[in-house]
Residue frames as qw, qx, qy, qz and C-alpha x, y, z in Angstrom:
[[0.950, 0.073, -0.280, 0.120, 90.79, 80.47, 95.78],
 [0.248, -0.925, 0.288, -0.005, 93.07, 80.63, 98.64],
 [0.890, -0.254, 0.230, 0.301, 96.54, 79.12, 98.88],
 [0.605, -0.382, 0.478, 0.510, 99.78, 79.41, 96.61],
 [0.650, 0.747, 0.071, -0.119, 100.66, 81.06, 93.08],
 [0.604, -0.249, 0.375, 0.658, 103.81, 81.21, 90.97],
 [0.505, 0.842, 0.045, -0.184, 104.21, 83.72, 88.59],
 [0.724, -0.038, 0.505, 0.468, 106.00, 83.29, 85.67],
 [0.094, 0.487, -0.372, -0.785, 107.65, 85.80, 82.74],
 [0.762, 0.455, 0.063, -0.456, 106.79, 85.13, 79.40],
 [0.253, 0.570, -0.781, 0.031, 109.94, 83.37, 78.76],
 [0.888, -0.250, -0.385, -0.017, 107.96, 80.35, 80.92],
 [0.478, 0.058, -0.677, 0.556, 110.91, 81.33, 84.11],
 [0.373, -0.839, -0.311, -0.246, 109.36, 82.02, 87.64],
 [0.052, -0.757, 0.268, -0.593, 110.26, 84.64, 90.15],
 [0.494, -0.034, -0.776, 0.391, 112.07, 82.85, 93.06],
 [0.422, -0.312, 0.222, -0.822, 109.58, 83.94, 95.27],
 [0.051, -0.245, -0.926, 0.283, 106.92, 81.95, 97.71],
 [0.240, -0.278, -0.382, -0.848, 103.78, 83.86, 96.36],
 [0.118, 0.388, 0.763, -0.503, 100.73, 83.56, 99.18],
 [0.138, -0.504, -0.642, -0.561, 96.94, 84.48, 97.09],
 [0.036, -0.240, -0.600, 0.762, 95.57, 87.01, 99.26],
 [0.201, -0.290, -0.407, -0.843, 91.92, 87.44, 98.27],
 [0.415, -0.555, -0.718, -0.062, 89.83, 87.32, 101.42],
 [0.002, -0.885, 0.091, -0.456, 89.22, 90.35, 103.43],
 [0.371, -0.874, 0.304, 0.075, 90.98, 89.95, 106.48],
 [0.742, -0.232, 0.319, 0.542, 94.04, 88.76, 104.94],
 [0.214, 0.711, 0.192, 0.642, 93.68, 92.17, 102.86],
 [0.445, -0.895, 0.030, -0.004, 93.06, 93.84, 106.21],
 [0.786, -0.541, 0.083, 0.288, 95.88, 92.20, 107.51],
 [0.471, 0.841, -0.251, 0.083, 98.25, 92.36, 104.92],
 [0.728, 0.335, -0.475, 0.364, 102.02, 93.11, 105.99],
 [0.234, -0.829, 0.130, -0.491, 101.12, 95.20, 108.67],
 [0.671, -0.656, 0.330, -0.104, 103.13, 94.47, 112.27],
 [0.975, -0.003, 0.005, 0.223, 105.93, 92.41, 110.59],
 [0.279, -0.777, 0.388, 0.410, 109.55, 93.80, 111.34],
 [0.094, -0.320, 0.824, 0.459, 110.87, 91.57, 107.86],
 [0.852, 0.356, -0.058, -0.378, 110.14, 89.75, 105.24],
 [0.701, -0.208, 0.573, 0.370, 111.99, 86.86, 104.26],
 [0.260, -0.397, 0.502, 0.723, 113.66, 87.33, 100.96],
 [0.042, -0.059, -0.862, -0.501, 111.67, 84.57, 99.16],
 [0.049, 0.543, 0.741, -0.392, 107.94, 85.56, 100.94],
 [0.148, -0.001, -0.316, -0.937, 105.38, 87.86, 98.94],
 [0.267, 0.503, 0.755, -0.325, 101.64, 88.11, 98.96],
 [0.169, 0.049, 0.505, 0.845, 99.58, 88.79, 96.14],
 [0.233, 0.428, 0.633, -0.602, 96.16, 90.48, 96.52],
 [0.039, 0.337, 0.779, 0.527, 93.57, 89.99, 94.13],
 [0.237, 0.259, 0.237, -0.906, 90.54, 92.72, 93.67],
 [0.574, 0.405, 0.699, -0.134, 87.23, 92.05, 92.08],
 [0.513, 0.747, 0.336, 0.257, 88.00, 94.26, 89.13],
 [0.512, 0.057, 0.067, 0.855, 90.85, 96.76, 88.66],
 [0.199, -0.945, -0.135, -0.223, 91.04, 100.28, 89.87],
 [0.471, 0.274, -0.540, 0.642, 93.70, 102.33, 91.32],
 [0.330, -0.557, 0.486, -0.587, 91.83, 103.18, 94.80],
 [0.933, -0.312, -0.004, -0.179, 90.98, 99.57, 95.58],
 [0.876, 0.187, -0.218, 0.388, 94.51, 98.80, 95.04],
 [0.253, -0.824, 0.269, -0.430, 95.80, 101.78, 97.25],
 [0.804, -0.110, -0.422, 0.405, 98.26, 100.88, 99.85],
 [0.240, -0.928, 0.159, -0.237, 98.94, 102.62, 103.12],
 [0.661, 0.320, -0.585, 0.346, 102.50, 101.52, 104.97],
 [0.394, -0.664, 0.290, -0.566, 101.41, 102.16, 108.63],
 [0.722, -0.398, 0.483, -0.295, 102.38, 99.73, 110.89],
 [0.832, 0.477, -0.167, 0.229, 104.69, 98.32, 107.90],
 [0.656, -0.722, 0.163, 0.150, 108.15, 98.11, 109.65],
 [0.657, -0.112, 0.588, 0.459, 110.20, 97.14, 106.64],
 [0.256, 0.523, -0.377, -0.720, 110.41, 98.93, 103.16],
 [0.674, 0.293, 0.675, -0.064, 108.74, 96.39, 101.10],
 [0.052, 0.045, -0.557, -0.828, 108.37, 96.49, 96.89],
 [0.605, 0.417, 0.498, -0.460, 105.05, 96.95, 95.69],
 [0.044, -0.128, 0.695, 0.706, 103.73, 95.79, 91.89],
 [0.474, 0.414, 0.177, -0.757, 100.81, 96.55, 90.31],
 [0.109, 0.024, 0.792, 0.600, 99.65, 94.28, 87.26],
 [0.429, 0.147, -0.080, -0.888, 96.33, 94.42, 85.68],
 [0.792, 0.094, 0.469, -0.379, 93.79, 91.66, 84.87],
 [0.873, 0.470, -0.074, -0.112, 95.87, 90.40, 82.37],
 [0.930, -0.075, 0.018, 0.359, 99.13, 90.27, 83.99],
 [0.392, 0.828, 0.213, 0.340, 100.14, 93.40, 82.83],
 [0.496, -0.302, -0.313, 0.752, 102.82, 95.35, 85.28],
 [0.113, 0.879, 0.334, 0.322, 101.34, 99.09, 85.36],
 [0.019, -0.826, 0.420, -0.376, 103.66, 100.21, 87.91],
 [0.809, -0.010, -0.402, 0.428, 106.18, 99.77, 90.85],
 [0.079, 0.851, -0.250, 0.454, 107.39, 101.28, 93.62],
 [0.546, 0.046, -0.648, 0.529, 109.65, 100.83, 96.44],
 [0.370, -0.811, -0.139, -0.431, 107.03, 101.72, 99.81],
 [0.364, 0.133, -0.702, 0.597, 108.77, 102.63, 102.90],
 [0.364, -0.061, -0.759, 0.536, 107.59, 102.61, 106.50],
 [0.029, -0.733, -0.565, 0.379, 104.43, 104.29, 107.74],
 [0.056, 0.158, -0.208, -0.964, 103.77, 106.52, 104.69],
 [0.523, 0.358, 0.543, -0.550, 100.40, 106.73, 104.24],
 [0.652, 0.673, 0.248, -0.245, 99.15, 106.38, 100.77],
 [0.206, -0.380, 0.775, 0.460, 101.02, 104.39, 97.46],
 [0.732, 0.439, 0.388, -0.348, 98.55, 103.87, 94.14],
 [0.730, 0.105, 0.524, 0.427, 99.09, 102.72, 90.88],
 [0.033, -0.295, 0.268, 0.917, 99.36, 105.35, 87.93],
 [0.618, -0.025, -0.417, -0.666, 96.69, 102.97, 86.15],
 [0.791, -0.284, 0.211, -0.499, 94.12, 100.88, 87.34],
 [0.510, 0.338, -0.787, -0.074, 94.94, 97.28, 88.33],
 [0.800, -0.329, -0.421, -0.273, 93.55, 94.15, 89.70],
 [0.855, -0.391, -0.162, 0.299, 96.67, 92.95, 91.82],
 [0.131, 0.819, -0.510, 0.227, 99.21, 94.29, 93.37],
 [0.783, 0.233, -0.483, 0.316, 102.23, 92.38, 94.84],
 [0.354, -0.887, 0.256, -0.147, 103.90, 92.97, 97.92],
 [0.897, 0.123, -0.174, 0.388, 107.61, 91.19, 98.32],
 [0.562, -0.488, 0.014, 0.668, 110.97, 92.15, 99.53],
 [0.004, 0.856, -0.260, -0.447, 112.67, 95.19, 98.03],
 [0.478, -0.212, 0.755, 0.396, 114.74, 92.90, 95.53],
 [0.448, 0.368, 0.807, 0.112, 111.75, 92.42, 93.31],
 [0.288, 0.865, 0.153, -0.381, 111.67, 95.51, 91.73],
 [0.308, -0.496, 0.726, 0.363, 115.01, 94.32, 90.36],
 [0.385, 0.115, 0.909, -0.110, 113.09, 91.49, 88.80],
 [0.246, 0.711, 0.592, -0.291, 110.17, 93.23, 87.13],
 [0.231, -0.217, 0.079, 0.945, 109.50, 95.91, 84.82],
 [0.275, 0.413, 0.170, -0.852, 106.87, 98.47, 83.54],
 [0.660, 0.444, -0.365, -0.483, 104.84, 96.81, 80.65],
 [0.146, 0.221, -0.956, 0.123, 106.11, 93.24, 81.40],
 [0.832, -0.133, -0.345, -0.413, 103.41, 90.12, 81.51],
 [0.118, -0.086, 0.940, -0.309, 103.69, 87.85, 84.70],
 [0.690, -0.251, -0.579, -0.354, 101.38, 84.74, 84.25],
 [0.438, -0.471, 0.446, -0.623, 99.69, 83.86, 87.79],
 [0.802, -0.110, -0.499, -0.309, 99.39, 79.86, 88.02],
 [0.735, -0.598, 0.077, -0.309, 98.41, 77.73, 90.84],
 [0.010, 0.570, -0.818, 0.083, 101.52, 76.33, 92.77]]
């Protein structure tokens, strides 16, 4: 289902974000690659057919911007987090997981290890 998500804590507030559903392959291909920024409030969220940490793998080539990454699991779950920078090759999760985030650097602020984010359609 492409288009728009919001994710929301369990407290019912959402992350001031603009959330894009990335679940089609070339907008996996594509990703973030070739973009010099990100706007603050811009993030893409890529959805796998079943959780794993190599499908969720992330290389940062042709990634121009340090970016946050988040990992959650088919239930929402946060499993990890890291802050990827610029053309390093290779960024996985510690445990498997369905989605990962991508967003500005801020959002790691935002987030934490073991935290539930609910995914609903904007």
């Amino acid at each position: 289902m492409p288009g728009f998500v919001r994710l929301t804590k369990g407290d019912g507030s959402a992350l001031p974000l603009r959330v894009r559903r990335c679940d089609t392959f070339l907008c996996r291909l594509r990703g973030l690659m070739f973009r010099r920024r990100l706007r603050p409030a811009e993030a893409l969220l890529f959805v796998e057919a079943q959780e794993s940490r190599t499908a969720t793998a992330i290389h940062m080539f042709f990634v121009f911007c340090p970016i946050s990454v988040v990992w959650l699991q088919g239930d929402g779950v946060i499993v990890d987090k890291v802050l990827a920078r610029p053309f390093r090759p290779f960024y996985a999760p510690r445990l498997p997981a369905r989605y990962y985030l991508e967003a500005a650097p801020e959002v790691l602020d935002w987030v934490a290890v073991g935290e539930r984010l609910n995914i609903e359609p904007d």
